[in-house]
Structure formats: C-alpha cells, structure tokens
FIZA-944937 format. One line per field, with one value per residue (C-alpha): z, x, y; residue number from 1. Coordinates in steps of 0.05 Angstrom, whole numbers, always signed. Each point is the difference from the previous one (the first is absolute). Layout:
zz: (Z	...)
xx: (X	...)
yy: (Y	...)
k: (NUM	...)
! end
This chain:
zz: (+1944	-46	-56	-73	-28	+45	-29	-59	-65	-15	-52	+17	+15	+61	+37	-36	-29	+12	+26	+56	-26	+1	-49	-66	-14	-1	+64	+21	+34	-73	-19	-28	-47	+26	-1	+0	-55	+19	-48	+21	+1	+31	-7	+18	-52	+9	-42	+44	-62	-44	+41	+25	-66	-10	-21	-8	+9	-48	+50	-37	-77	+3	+36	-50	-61	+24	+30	-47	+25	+69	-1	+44	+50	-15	+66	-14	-58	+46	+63	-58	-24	+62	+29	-83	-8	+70	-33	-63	+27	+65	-20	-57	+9	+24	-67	-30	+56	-27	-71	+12	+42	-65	-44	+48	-11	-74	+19	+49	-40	-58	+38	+21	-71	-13	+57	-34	-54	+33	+79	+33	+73	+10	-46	-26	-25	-54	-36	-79	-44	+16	+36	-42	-55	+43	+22	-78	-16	+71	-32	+65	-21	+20	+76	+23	-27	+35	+67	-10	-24	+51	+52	-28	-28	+66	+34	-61	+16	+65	-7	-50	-62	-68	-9	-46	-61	-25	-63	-20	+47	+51	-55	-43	-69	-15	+7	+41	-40	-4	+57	-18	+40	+11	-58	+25	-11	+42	+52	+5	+25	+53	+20	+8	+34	+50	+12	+16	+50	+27	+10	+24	+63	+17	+0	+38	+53	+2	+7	+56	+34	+4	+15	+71	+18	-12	+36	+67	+31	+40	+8	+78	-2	-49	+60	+22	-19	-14	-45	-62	+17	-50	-44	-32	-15	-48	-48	+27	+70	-23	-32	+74	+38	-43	+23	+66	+8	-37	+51	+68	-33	-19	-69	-60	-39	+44	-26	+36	+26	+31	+30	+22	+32	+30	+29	+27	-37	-62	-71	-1	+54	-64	-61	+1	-16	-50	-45	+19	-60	-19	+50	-1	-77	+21	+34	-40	-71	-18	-40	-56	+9	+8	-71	-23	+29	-20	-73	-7	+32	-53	-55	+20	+2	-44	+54	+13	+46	+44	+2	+25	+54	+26	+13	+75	+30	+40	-50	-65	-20	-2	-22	-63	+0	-42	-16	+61	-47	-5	+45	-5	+18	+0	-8	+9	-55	+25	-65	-23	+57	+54	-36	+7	-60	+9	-18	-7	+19	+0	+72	-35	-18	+46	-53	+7	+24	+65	+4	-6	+49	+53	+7	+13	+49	+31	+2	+30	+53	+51	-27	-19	+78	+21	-36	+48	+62	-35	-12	+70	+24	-38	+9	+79	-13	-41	+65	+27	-65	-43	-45	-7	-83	+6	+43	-43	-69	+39	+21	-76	-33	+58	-12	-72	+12	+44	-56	-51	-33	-28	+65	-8	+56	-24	+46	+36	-7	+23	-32	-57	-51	-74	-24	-68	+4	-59	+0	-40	+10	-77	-33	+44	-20	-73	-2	+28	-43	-61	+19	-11	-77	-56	-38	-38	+58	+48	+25	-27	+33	+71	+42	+49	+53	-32	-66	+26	+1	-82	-15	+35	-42	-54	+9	+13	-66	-42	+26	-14	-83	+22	+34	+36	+44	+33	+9	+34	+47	+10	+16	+46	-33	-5	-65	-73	+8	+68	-47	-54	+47	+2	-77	-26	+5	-57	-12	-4	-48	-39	+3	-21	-63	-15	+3	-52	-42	+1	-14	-64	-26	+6	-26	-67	+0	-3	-47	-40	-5	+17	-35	+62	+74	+61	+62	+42	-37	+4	+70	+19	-47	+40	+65	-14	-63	-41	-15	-26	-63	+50	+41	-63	-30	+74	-4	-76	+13	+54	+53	+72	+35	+55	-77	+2	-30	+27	-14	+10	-14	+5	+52	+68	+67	+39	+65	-59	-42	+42	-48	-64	-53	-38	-66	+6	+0	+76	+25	+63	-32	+69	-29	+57	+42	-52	-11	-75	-11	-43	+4	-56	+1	-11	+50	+50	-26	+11	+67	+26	-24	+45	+65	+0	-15	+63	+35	-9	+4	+69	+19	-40	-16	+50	+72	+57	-2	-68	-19	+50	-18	-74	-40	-20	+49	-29	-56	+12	+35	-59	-48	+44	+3	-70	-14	+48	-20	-76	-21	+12	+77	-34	-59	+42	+46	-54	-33	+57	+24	-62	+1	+66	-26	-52	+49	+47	-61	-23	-66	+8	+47	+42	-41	+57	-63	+2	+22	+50	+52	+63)
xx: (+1815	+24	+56	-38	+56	-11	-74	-24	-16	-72	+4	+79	+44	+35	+24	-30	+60	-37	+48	-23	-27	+56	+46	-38	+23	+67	+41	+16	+61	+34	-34	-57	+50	-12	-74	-32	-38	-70	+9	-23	+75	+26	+64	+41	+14	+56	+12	+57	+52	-33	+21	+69	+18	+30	+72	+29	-60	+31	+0	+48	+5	-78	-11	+44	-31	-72	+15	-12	+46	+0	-35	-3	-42	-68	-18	-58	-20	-9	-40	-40	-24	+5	-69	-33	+44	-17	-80	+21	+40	-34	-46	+44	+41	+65	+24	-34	+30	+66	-8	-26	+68	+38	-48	+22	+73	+6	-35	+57	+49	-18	-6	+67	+33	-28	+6	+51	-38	-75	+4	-61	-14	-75	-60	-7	+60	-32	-39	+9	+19	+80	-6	-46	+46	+53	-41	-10	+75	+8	-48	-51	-74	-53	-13	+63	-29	-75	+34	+29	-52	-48	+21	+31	-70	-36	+59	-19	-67	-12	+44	-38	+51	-15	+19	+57	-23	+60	-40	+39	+31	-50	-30	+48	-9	+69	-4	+35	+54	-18	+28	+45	-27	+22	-15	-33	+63	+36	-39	-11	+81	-11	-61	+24	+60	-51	-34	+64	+26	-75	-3	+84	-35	-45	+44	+48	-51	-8	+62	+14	-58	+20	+75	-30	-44	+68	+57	+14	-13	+53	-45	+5	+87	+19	+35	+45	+65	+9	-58	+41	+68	+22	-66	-39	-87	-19	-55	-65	+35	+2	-75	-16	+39	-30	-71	+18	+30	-71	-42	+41	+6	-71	+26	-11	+62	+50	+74	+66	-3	-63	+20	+60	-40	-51	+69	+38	+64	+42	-3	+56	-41	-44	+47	-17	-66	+16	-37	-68	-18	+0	-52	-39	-5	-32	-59	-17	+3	+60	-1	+8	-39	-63	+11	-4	-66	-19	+13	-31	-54	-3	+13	-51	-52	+12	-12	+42	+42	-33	-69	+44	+29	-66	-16	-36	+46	-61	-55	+30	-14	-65	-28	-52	-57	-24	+64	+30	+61	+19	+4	+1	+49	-16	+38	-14	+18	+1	+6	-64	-35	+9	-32	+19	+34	-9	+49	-17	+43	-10	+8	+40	+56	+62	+13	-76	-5	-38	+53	+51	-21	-19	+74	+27	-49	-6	+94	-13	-59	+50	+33	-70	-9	+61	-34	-62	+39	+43	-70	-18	+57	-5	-75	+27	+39	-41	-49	+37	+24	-63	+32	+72	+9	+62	-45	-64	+45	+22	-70	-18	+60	-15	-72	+7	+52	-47	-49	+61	+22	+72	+31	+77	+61	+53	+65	+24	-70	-51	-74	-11	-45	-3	-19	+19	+67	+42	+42	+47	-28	-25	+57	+38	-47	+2	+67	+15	-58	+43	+54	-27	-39	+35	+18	-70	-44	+33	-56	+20	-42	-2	-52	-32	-56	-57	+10	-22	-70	+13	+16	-58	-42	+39	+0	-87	-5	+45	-31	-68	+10	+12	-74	+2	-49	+41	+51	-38	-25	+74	+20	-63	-20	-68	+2	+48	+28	+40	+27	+28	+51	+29	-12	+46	+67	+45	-10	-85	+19	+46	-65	-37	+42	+0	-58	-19	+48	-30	-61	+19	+34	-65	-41	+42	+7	-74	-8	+57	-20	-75	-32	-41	+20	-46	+0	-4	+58	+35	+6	+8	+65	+26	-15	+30	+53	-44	-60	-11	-36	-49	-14	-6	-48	-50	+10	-21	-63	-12	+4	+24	+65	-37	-16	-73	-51	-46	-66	+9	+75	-16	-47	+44	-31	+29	+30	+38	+21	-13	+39	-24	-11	-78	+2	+72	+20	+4	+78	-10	-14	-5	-53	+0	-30	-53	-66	+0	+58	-14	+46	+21	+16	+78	-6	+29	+69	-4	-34	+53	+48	-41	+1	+70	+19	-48	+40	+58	-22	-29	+74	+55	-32	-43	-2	-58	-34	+3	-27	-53	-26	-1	-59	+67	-30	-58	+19	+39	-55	-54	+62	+14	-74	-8	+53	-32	-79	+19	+60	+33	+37	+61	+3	-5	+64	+39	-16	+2	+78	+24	-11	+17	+70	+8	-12	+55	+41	-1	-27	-65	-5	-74	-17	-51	-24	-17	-65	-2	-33	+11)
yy: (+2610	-53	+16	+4	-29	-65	-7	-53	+29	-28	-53	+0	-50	+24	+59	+60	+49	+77	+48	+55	+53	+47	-41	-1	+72	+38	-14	+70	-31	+7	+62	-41	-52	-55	-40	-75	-22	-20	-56	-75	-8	+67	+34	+55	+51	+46	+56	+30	-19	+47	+56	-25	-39	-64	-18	-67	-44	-51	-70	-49	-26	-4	+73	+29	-29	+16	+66	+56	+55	+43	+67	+70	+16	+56	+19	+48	-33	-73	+45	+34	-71	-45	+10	-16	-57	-28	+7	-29	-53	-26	-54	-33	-78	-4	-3	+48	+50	-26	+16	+68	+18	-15	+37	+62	-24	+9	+67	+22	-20	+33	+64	-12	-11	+71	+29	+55	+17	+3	-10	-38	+28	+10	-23	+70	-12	-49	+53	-11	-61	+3	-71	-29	+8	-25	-66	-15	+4	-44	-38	+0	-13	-44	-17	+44	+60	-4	-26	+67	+52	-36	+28	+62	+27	-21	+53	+50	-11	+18	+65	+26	-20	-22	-74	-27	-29	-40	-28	-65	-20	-26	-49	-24	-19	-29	-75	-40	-41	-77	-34	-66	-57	-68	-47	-66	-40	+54	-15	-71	-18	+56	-32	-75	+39	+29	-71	-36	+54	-13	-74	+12	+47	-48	-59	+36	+15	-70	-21	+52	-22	-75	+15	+45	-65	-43	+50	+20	+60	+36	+65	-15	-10	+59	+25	-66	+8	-62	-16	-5	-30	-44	+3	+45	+6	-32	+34	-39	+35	+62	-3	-29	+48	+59	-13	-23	+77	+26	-38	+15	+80	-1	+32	-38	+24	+14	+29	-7	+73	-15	-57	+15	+51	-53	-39	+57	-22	+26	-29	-34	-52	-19	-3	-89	+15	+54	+15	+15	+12	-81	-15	+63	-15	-68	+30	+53	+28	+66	+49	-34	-55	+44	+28	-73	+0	+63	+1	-76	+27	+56	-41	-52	+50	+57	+47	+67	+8	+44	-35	-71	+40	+20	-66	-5	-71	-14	+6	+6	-77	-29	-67	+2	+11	-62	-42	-32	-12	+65	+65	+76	+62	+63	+67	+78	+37	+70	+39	-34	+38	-64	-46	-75	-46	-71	-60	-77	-55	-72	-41	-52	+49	+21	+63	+20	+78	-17	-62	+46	+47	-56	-28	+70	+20	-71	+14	+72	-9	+13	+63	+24	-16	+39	+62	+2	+0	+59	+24	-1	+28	+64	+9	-5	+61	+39	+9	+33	+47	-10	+52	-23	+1	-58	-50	+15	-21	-62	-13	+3	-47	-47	-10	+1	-65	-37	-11	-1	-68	+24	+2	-25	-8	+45	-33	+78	+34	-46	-8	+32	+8	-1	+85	+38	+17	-30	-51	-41	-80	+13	+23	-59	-52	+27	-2	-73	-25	+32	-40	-69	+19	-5	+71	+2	-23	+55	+47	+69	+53	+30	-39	+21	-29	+42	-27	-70	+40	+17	-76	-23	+38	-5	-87	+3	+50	-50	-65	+27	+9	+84	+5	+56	-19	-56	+47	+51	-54	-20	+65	+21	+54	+39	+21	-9	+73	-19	-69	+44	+21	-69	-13	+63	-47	-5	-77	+12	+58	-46	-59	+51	+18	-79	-8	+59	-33	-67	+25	+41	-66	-46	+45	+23	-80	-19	+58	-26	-73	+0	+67	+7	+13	-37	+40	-63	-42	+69	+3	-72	+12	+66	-51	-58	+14	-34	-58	-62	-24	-33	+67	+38	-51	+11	+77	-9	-41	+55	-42	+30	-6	-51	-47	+19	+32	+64	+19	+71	+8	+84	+10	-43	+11	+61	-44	-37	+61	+69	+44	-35	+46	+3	-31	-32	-76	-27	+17	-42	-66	-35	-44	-56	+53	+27	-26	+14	-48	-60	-74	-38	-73	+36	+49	-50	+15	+70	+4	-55	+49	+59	-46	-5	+67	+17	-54	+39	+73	-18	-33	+33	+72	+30	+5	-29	+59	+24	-71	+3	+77	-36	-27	-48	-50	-8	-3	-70	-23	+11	-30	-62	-8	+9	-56	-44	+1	+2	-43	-64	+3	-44	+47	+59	-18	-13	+69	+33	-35	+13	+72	+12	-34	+46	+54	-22	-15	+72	-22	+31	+64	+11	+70	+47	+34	+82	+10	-60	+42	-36)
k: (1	2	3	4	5	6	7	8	9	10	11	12	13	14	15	16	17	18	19	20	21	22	23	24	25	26	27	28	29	30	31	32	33	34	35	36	37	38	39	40	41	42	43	44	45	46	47	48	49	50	51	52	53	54	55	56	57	58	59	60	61	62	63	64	65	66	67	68	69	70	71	72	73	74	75	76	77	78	79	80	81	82	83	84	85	86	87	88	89	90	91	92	93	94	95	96	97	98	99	100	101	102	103	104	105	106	107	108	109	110	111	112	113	114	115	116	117	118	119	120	121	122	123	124	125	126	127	128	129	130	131	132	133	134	135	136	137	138	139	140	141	142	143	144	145	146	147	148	149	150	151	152	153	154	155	156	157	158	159	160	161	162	163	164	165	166	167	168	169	170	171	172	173	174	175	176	177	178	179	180	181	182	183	184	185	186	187	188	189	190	191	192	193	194	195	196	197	198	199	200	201	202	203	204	205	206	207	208	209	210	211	212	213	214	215	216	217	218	219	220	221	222	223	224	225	226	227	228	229	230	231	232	233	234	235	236	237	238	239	240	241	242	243	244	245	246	247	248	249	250	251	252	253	254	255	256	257	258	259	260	261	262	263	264	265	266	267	268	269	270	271	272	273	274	275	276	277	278	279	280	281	282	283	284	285	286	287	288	289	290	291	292	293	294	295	296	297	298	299	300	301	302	303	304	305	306	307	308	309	310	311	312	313	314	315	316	317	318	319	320	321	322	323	324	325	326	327	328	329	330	331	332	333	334	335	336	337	338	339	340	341	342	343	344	345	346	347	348	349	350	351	352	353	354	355	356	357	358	359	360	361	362	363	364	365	366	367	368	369	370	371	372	373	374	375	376	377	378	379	380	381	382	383	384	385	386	387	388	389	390	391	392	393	394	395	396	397	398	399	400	401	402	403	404	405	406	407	408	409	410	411	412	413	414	415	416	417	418	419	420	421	422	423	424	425	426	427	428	429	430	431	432	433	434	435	436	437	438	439	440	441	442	443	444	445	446	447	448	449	450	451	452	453	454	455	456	457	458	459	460	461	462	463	464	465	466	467	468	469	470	471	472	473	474	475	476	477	478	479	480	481	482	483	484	485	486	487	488	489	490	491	492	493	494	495	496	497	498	499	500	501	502	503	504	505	506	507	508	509	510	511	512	513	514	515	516	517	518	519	520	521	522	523	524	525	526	527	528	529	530	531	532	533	534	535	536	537	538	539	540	541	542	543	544	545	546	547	548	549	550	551	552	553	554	555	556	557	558	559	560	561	562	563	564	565	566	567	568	569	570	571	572	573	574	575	576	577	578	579	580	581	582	583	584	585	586	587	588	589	590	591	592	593	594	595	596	597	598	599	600	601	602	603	604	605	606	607	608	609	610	611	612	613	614	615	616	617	618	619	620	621	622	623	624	625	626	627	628	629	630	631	632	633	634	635	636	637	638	639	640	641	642	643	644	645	646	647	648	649	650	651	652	653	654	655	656	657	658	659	660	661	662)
! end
C-alpha cells in the first residue's frame, strides 16, 4: 500500500504533508505530550517542559535579553490540560503554536512567583479570583489570558465545573502606549545603507564569478605535497578550487571538515586554501547578506515580515497581467486567514521586489537543490519508521526550504534558512549608520525589521496629503480599523496636534481680518499653510478647485462622490471626471495644474496597483483630453511644464484632497 505521506495534495504543489493517522493526537509514548499540528505547515508540539520545568534557557546576549525568566514544573496540572490544548492547538501556524507556548509561560511563571503563598498543582486548584488578581498586578491581560481560560474552562467543562470568569482581563481596555516609530528621515540613511550593501553582493558575486573562470583549479592536487612549494593560490584559485571541490563532492558548499573528510587527510593539508569562507562567500549569500535582502525587500514593499517569508521561490513572482513592464509577487499572510498580499515591481529595476527575489534564488538554486536530495533521503528512512517524530520534523524544515527563497550558507553549519529568531544585523547596521551622521541627523530610536512595515505606511499616508485610503491600500488591509493600528505612533499623534493648531489659527485669522469664515478657503489653508490672493479670488467667485464651474455644485453623481452628504456643497470636486462641470476660457490654468499633479501622484505617491484600482487614471485621461480638444497645444505644454516644475521644485505640493474616493 502506498505511504499517504508520499501522495500529492490536490491543487498542491508537491509531495502532500498528511501524517498517518496515529500522529495527529497525543503520542502516548510521552504520556500524551507530545503531538503534530495538522497545520499546512506541521509541527511538533511538546509540552513535556511544563511538567519537568525549564531552567537556564537563556542562549547568549540575545537568549538572555529575550528570555523572560525559567519556571517550575506542574505535572498534574500539564496531564490535566494536555489532551484540551492538543484540541485547541492542533490546527493553528507554526507561529501561532509558538506564541501560545509563551502565553503558558507567563502562566507558569506566575504560579511559580506565588507558589508560597497559593500553590498551583491541579486545575481545581484555580477555584476563586486569587490569580486573577495576581495576573492584574503581573499585568497579564489580553491574548495571554484567553490562551489560558481556553483551555482551562474546556477541562472545567467536561468535569462538570463552573468556568472561571476572570472579567477584565481577557479583553483589555487599557490601551496600548503609542509605539515610537522611525521618522522618514530616520529611515532614509538606513535605506540607502541597505541598497549599497545590495548592489556590494551582487558585484561581489560577479567578481567571484569571473576570478573562477580566470584561476586554476587544484581540486584534483590538494593532496601533492608539493603543490605549493615556493608559491601560494592566488584568490581566482581559491574561487576555482572551491567549486572544483563542490563539483567532484557533489556538495555545493563544502567546509574544510567536510572536505577533509572527502580527502582522507588532516586540516593542516588545507591551511593554503584557508579560508573557505572567501570562496564560499563568492557563490552564495551569508547570514548577513540575506538580511540585506530581506529588509530591502521589506522596505521596498511595506510588507511584514512574516508574509515576505512565506514567499513560495518557485511561484511567488509572476509577470502582470497587463503591463509587460512590470511584474507581480505574492505573499501568504497567515494571520489574515491565508490570504495572499501582492507587490509590484517594475522590470527595469535591480531593487524591484520580484528583482530582488530573482538574484537570490537565481545565487541559491543549488543549495535549494541540496535540500531535495536531503529531502529524499529522509523520506527513504521514514519507510521504514513512518512514525519516527525526529525524521518527520526534518521532513517538515526540509520541505518547507525547498520552496523557501531565504536560504543562506552559514561557513560550519551548512544551508540555512532565514526563520524568527532575533538577531543583531539591525542594531549593527544602526549603529555604523550612526557613525557617519552628524550629532542631529543620528537615528535615535531602536529599529527594528518590522518597523520598515510602519514607515511604509507611514511614507504612502504622507505622500498621499493623509488619505487614508492610500494608506490602507499600502498597507493591504481590508478595512480602516486594522490601519489604526499603524496610525497610533507618537509622530501621527504629534501631526495630529499640528494640525488642530493650524487650524484654530486660520480660522481666528479669517474671523479676525475677514468677518466671515469660507469652509473651502479654510481648508485649503489647514492643507497647504496658506493661499494666494489668486486662489482666494476662484474660491470667491465659487469656482472649483479643477478652475471650473458646476451646474449642480450639491447634487455630484454617486461613482464621483459615494459618501456625499444631501444638501451639502460637492467635497470631491473632481470635476474633470463629472459631467456637470463647466470650462472657462481660464480654466486651462487650473486643469494644467490637475494633469501634473496626476503626473506626479501616479509617480511619486502611489503605487501600480493603488493607481490602477483608482478612478485617478481616468481622471488624467479626461484632463489631458480636456486640454487637448479645448485649448491651444503650445499653451497647454507650457502650463502644463511649468507646473510639473513647481511640483518637482517643492514649491507647489500635488494635494489628494479628503473625499477623493479612489
């Protein structure tokens, strides 16, 4: 009978990933501790160090920092929940999995910090409100809390006890402090910083690429003695050597244990073509080099970090639909329920996100290669133990790799891949950035990878004149709740306060010196700082923003103005796209003025997509239209250059007005 695990999924891509039929629930090997996740991506879950305890798990400066302190061992309390976590937990993502372990944590722990005063053995022993109170002087609410009581009422439930009702602290009402994020000039040095180190890979590549075409290789004489009397490699040998020793090993990355191994002599034999890690470095990208990819990759496409490492290597990047010019990559963002989020790149560009992806998984095709015959190997061994928990994890990492596009050589561990655990390439880069600003230029704040998501959104919302909408399309989001999130920092509070100030000053001001405040000239003033005589005088002789006239400035069709308000003055004011607008001889002016903000909205302030999901391109082709049928074509260039210089001269800024419903 054939193995199930060696079937296709349908619609799959491969080699289907269900475990027999024994595995899904509690191996009663370890008293029913240990399970696999039925997840697309399963796991093993092992809830053996809630009975035994763990001590000492810090792992180095990083381990210790992130570490939040070691805890006892409950040993009826873990048997009493095992089999309800195992139902609770089974069909959730790998990281989910994780973050429900350290929900558990802070629960252990706390039991342990109290153990004296009210010991924790069995869930009976949770009667009352002594650990709630506890938990809101520990300060654990929120997710922590129903990981927690989930499982600990379906326990009271089936045996017949009343659930705990811990009101407060499973939804909490506190909110979260505003998170400080990287201002825009913050991040623009770390970015260029990121680009360099990019183009530096690539080159290097190159370079190592023609120096193993020019040098010699010795893979074949490693063993004469007297292969380097009285000269040594040079480094086109050693990059010729190195790949001469991949191709006779059949190993792409070879180290000098390995091939010491492979030539059946000491170390010492291969100190003149020490180190490896020179050529190795030369075929393929390290550990740091993948973060260079990775956070340009983030940065370029405002994704998190999770979604860009769920990129599939083999079908991830796809070519447009309708622009030849420009392609399309696609991630899985498993907290959004495994839906996809899509990225646009242009061809043309080396620092595109489907650019970027192609030169690392063109560089790591053979590593990527290395993985399947791993791959095959261990699916060799697991027919003959189909149930062996070790082989079935390695089964897992290695498929997961073969489809993976992080994959790095790491000089004494072989392939690896890019995964969660911290590191310290952003406080590094941080840091050495630092050292080349001056004192007021010096980026002050701790940055991390996800906070390239924040600026992204952060950079579309700006660009836009604060439209939400293009920042909800920057971020991927289905509705405005999940962008609040990313709007709650302390510099969009601080706008925010600015721009209530501004306000309050132009309209005392126009009170002050007019007798009479203008909604309209109001708000162009909180927009732009203030107006001219000439865009006071068109506002006066109600004329619209676009220089023209409407013959039914309250009633605007609903594909134009779909929240517009019965009774009330037209908000939208997009009148190149509205059949009641009417042109003046000096409308050209204005509707010059339009075309080239559209110009640069459609360049500078939105992406592909965005611009394509917009009624903006219609827009600028009714307006360049317009221009064309109705005024003079010498008169219109001229118009139309001259704003587009004051545009890139900063001297007049494209305004996508509230309301713009694109």
């Amino acid at each position: 009978m054939a193995d199930p695990r060696r079937k296709k999924a349908k619609g799959g891509k491969g080699p289907g990933l269900a475990l027999v039929d024994a595995l899904p629930s509690p191996s009663a090997e370890h008293g029913g501790l240990v399970f696999w996740t039925q997840h697309e991506k399963r796991v093993p879950v092992d809830l053996r160090e809630f009975v035994h305890g763990r001590y000492d798990a810090a792992e180095g400066k990083v381990g210790e920092r992130l570490w939040g302190g070691d805890f006892d061992g409950i040993p009826e309390l873990t048997y009493q929940l095992a089999p309800y976590i195992h139902a609770a937990w089974v069909s959730l993502a790998p990281g989910t999995v994780d973050q429900k372990k350290k929900h558990l944590y802070a629960w252990w722990r706390l039991f342990k910090k109290h153990r004296a005063i009210a010991p924790i053995n069995t869930v009976e022993d949770l009667d009352g409100d002594t650990y709630q109170g506890f938990a809101r002087l520990a300060q654990i609410s929120g997710e922590p809390v129903s990981t927690f009581l989930t499982v600990v009422n379906a326990y009271r439930e089936a045996h017949d006890m009343p659930e705990l009702a811990w009101v407060g602290l499973e939804n909490s009402d506190t909110p979260s402090p505003a998170k400080e994020q990287p201002s825009e000039k913050e991040v623009k040095p770390l970015y260029h910083e990121l680009v360099h180190r990019y183009y530096a890979i690539l080159k290097r590549w190159e370079d190592a690429d023609a120096e193993a075409r020019a040098g010699t290789d010795y893979s074949a004489d490693l063993l004469k003695d007297d292969l380097w009397t009285g000269c040594l490699p040079t480094t086109a040998d050693l990059h010729a050597t190195y790949r001469g020793l991949a191709e006779r090993m059949k190993y792409p990355c070879p180290g000098r244990r390995s091939v010491c191994e492979f030539l059946k002599v000491p170390e010492r034999k291969l100190n003149a073509l020490s180190p490896f890690a020179i050529p190795a470095a030369g075929l393929y990208p390290t550990k740091d080099d993948i973060q260079v990819f990775f956070n340009l990759f983030l940065l370029k496409t405002g994704w998190n970090a999770a979604t860009a490492r769920e990129v599939d290597a083999a079908t991830g990047i796809e070519k447009h639909p309708t622009a030849p010019m420009y392609h399309v990559v696609r991630g899985r963002k498993e907290r959004a329920g495994g839906t996809y989020q899509v990225a646009v790149g242009s061809e043309k560009s080396q620092i595109a996100p489907g650019n970027i992806l192609r030169a690392l998984i063109k560089r790591t095709a053979p590593l990527r290669k290395q993985v399947e015959i791993e791959l095959g190997s261990v699916r060799k061994k697991l027919e003959d133990v189909p149930q062996d928990h070790r082989l079935l994890e390695e089964e897992t990492r290695l498929q997961e790799m073969t489809t993976n596009p992080w994959l790095y050589w790491w000089p004494t561990r072989g392939i690896h891949v890019l995964d969660e655990r911290s590191s310290t390439f952003m406080q590094d880069l941080v840091r050495e950035v630092n050292e080349r600003l001056p004192e007021e230029r010096k980026i002050k704040i701790n940055v991390t990878s996800s906070d390239f998501r924040d600026a992204y959104i952060s950079f579309a919302y700006r660009r836009s004149g604060y439209n939400w909408l293009m920042a909800k399309l920057a971020a991927g989001h289905e509705s405005i709740t999940a962008l609040q999130h990313y709007l709650k920092s302390r510099q969009w509070k601080e706008h925010s306060i600015r721009k209530v100030a501004i306000f309050s000053k132009a309209m005392w001001d126009e009170i002050r010196n007019r007798r009479v405040v203008d909604a309209s000239i109001l708000r162009a003033m909180v927009e732009r700082g203030d107006i001219t005589e000439e865009q006071r005088l068109r506002l006066e002789k109600h004329r619209t923003i676009a220089g023209m006239g409407c013959k039914s400035f309250t009633k605007p069709p609903v594909q134009i103005a779909p929240e517009h308000k019965e009774g009330s003055g037209c908000r939208v004011q997009r009148c190149i796209l509205c059949p009641h607008g009417v042109i003046f001889q000096d409308s050209l002016d204005h509707i010059a003025r339009r075309v080239a903000e559209l110009h640069d909205i459609k360049t500078n302030h939105t992406s592909l997509v965005a611009w394509h999901d917009s009624l903006f391109k219609l827009e600028l082709a009714n307006g360049e239209e317009t221009l064309q049928v109705n005024f003079d074509a010498a008169l219109v260039k001229e118009r139309v250059d001259y704003w587009t210089n004051q545009i890139a001269s900063g001297a007049h800024k494209s305004i996508i007005m509230e309301g713009a419903y694109a």
